[in-house]
PAROLO-223945 format. One line per 8 residues: number of its first residue (from 0); their letters; for each residue x, y, z of C-alpha. Coordinates in steps of 0.5 Angstrom, whole numbers, plus 500, padded with zeros to 3 digits. Example, Ala and Ser with C-alpha at 12.3 -4.5 7.8 and 13.67 -1.06 7.14 Angstrom:
2
0> as> 525 491 516 ~ 527 498 514;
***
This chain:
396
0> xxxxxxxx> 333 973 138 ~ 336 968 142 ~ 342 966 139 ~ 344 958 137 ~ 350 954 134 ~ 345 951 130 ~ 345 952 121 ~ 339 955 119;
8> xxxxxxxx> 334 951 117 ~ 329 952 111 ~ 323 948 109 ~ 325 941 106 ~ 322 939 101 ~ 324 933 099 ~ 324 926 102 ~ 331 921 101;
16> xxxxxxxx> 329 916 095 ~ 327 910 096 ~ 326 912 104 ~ 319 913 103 ~ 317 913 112 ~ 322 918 114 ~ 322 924 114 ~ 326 929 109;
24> xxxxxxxx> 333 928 111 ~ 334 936 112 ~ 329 935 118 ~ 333 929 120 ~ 339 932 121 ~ 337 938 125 ~ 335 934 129 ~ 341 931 129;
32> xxxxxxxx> 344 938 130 ~ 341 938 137 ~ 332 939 138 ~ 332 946 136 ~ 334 950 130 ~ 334 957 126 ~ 328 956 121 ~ 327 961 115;
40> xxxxxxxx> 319 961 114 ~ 317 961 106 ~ 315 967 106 ~ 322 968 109 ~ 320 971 116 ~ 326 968 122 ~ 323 962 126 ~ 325 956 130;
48> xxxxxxxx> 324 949 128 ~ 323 944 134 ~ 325 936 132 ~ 326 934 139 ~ 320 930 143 ~ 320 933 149 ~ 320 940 146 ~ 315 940 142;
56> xxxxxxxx> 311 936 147 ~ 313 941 152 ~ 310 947 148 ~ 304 943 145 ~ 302 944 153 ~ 305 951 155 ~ 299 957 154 ~ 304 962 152;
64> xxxxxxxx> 304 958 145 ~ 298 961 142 ~ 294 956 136 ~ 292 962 132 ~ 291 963 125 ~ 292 970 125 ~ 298 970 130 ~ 302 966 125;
72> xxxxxxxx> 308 970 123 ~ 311 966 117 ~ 309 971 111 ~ 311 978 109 ~ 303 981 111 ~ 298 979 116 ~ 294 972 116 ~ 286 973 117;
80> xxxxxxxx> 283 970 123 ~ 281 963 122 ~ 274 962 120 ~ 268 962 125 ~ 268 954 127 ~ 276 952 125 ~ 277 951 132 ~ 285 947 130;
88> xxxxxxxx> 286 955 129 ~ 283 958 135 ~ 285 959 143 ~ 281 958 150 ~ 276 961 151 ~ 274 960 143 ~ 278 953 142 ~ 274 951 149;
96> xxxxxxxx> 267 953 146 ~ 268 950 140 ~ 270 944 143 ~ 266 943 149 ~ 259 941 145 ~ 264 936 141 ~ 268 932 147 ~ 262 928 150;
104> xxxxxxxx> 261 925 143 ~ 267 922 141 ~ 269 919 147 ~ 273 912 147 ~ 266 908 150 ~ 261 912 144 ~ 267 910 139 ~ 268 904 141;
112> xxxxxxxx> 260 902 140 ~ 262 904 133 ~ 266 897 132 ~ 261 893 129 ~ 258 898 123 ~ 266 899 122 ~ 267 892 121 ~ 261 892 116;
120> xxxxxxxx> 264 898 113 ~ 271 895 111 ~ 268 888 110 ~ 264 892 105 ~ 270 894 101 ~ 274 888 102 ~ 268 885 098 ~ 268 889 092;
128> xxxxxxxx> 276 889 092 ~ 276 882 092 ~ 270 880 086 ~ 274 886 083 ~ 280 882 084 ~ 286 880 084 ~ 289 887 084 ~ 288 894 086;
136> xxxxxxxx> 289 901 088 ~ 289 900 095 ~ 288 907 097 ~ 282 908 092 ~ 279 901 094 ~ 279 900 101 ~ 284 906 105 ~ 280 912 103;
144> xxxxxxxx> 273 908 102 ~ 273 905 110 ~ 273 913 114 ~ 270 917 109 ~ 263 912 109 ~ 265 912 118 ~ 266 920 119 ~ 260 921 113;
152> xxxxxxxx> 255 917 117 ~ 257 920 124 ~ 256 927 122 ~ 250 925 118 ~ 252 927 111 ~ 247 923 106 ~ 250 917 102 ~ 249 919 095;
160> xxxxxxxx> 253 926 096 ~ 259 923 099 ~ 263 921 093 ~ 262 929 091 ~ 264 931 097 ~ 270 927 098 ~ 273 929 092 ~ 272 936 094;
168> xxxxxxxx> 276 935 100 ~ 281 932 097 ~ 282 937 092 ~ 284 942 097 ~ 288 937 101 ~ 293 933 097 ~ 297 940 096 ~ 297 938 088;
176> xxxxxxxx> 291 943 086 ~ 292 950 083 ~ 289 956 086 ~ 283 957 082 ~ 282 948 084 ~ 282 949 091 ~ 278 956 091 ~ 272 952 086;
184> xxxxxxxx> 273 946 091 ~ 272 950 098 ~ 267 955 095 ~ 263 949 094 ~ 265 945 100 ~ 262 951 103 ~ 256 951 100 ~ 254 944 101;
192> xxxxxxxx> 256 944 108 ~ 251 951 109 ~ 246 947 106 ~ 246 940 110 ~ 247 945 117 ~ 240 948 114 ~ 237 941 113 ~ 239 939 120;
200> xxxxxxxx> 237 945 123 ~ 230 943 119 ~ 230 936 120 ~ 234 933 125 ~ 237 926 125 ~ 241 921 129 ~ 249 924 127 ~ 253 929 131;
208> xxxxxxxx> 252 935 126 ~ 244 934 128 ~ 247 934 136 ~ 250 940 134 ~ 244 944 133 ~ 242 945 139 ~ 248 948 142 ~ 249 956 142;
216> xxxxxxxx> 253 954 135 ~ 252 959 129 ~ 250 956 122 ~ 257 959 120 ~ 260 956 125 ~ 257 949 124 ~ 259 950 117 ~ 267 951 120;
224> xxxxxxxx> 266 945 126 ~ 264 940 121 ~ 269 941 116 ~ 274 940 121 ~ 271 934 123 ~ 269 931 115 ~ 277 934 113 ~ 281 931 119;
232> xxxxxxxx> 277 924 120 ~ 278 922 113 ~ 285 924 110 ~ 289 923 117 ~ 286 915 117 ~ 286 915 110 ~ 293 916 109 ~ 296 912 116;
240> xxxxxxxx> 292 905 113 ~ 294 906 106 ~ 302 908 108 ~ 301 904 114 ~ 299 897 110 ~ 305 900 105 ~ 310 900 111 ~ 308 892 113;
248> xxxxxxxx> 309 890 107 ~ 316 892 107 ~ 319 890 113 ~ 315 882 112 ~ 319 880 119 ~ 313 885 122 ~ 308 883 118 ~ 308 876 120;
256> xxxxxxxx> 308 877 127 ~ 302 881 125 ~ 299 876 122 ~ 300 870 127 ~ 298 874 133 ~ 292 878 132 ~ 292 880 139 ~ 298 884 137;
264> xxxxxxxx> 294 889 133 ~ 293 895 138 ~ 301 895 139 ~ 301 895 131 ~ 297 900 131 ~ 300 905 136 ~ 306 903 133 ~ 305 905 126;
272> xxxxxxxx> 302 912 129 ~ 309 913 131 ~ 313 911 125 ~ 309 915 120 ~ 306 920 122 ~ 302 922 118 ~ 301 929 120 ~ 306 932 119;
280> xxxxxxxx> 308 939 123 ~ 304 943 127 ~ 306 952 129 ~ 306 955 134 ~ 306 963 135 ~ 310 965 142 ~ 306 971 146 ~ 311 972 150;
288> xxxxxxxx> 319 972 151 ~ 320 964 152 ~ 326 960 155 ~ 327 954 150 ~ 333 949 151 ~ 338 954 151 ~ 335 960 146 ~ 330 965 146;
296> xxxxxxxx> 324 965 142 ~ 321 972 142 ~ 315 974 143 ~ 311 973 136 ~ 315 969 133 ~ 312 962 131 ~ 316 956 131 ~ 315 950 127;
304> xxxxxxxx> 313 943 131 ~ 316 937 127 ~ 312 930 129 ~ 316 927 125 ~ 322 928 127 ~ 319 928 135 ~ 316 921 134 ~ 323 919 132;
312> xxxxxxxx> 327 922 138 ~ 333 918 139 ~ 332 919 146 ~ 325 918 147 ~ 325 911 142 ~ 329 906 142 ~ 333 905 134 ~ 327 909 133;
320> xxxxxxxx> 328 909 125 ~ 325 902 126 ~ 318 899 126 ~ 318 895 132 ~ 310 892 133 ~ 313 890 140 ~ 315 897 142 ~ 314 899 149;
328> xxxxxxxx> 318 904 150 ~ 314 911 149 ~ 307 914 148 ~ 308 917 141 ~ 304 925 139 ~ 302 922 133 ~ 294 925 135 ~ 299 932 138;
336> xxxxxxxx> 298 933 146 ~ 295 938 150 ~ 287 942 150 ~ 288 941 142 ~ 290 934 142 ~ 287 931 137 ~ 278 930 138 ~ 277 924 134;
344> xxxxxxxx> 284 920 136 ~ 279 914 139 ~ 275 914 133 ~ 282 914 129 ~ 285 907 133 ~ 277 903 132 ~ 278 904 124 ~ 285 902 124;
352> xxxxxxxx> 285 896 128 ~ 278 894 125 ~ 280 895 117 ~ 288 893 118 ~ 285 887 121 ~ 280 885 116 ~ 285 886 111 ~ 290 882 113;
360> xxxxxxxx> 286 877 115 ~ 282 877 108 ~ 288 877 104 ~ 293 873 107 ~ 298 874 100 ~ 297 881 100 ~ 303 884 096 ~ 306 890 092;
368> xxxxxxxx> 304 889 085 ~ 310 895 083 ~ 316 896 085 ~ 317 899 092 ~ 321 905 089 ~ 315 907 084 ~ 309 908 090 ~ 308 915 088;
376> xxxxxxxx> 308 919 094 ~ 304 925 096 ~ 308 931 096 ~ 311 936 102 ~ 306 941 100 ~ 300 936 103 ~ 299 937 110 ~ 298 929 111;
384> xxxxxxxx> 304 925 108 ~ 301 919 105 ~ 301 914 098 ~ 297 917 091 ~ 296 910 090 ~ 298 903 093 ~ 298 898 087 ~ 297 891 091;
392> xxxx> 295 884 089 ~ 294 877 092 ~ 294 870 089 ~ 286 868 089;
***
């Protein structure tokens, strides 16, 4: 392995108090240090930790990283293949087949035509909240609710099943569950999704999952492709509204530019995409000897890529530790970059700007109802960082 100045890194676990946008200190301080570094996997294996944006943008583009479950060298035995349909975990030509049959149903024209029944979606849950008034969980009562009804409906999961179902995805992603917990909820995950493919199968309706069936998919790899869709549609979202309305709250000069210009929503958007960065890290796995500012990454050495920190580059962003709705300085990897650039990004900025809208707009004095250092947050082990709960308030 190439060699580097750099101190070994090992995985963060914690973020600074009170710092609940940041990412973990030790990965700020690699970055620091310089846009590579030494990486000690959990399982102990050497790897790279890549903070810098152009390094991770630079291998999220180049074919000789593989995306590979299986190629994933960070514990002491060897990963199984990712499961038929999974396509995040796959390369060309099988990320490719998987992905085709989905591109021409989440373009930006067809998500934009969603906007209307979005708008219903969150006015829906603004109702409630507000007769249920004048507190509640954010989090429970409108961040969660608005994309779980939206990717539910798109891909053709019945109404009444879709409170069962959504607690199941949680379990095995909040990164709190036990094993004997995410093994029940992902077998049973697993088993309703058999049954909804044979019932679109059986009987078609006007979703995507029903589109699907007349691709060269199996019912297997259905199963896989819908659970990607339902798993990532609802907790990447779901955690940059709640987190993001968090983060308005704490910096008020942001929130009252926000509320004076509407116009201003889709920068804000964009701009809290870059600041929290939900999802966090991504791997990679070399398939061959890679040249990488100054080190070598040996073939079949998988290397962490830190969005975060990325997202946060000092010289890609102007002071990039601040949240600036009026930022014009950079495109951010928020929705990664290259072939595995995220499929339903467009579909994620429409929800984002309908609800982030609706909410400020429905509670013009929308407030903490806790002390700021209290908001629990999700732990490191989760792979989407976000609030457990955002307690809020309003004068009615």
């Amino acid at each position: 392995m190439g060699e580097s100045p750099h101190t070994a890194t090992t995985p963060p676990t914690t973020r600074r108090s009170g710092c609940p946008f940041d990412p973990p200190a030790e990965l700020l301080e690699a970055r620091r240090q310089g846009p590579i570094s030494p990486f000690t996997h959990v399982g102990g294996n050497p790897g790279w930790l890549i903070t810098g944006y152009d390094l991770v943008r630079s291998v999220l583009a180049d074919p000789r990283f593989s995306s590979r479950k299986d190629l994933m060298n960070v514990v002491d035995f060897a990963l199984p293949p990712a499961p038929p349909g999974e396509f995040l975990l796959t390369d060309d030509p099988e990320h490719a087949r998987y992905r085709k049959p989905l591109v021409g149903r989440f373009t930006a024209r067809r998500m934009r035509q969603l906007t209307e029944r979005v708008e219903r979606i969150a006015a829906d849950c603004l109702d409630a909240m507000e007769q249920a008034g004048p507190s509640a969980d954010l989090v429970t009562a409108f961040a969660k609710p608005v994309p779980a009804i939206v990717i539910c409906e798109l891909l053709g999961v019945p109404y009444e099943d879709r409170d069962s179902f959504q607690s199941q995805i949680e379990t095995f992603l909040n990164g709190e569950a036990d094993p004997d917990e995410l093994l029940a909820a992902y077998t049973a995950t697993q088993r309703y999704l058999a049954q909804l493919v044979a019932a679109k199968r059986a009987h078609p309706t006007d979703d995507v999952l029903s589109d699907l069936t007349d691709s060269d998919l199996s019912d297997e790899e259905l199963q896989g492709v819908a659970l990607i869709l339902l798993s990532a549609g609802f907790d990447t979202t779901a955690n940059t509204l709640a987190l993001g309305t968090f983060a308005l709250l704490q910096n008020p000069d942001q929130l009252a530019a926000l509320r004076a210009d509407p116009s201003l929503t889709d920068q804000a958007v964009e701009e809290l995409l870059r600041y929290l960065s939900v999802a966090k890290s991504f791997m990679r796995t070399a398939l061959e000897d890679v040249e990488l500012a100054g080190v070598t990454i040996e073939a079949g050495t998988t290397v962490v890529l830190s969005y975060h920190t990325a997202n946060r580059d000092p010289d890609r962003f102007t002071d990039p530790h601040t949240l600036d709705l009026h930022r014009q300085d950079g495109t951010h990897l928020a929705f990664g970059h290259g072939v595995h650039q995220c499929l339903g990004q467009q579909l994620a900025r429409i929800e984002l700007r309908v609800a982030l809208r609706a909410l400020l707009d429905r509670f013009p004095t929308l407030r903490l109802a806790a002390p700021p250092e209290d908001i629990p947050l999700r732990p490191e082990a989760a792979d989407i960082h976000g609030v457990k709960s955002l307690p809020v308030t309003w004068t009615p």
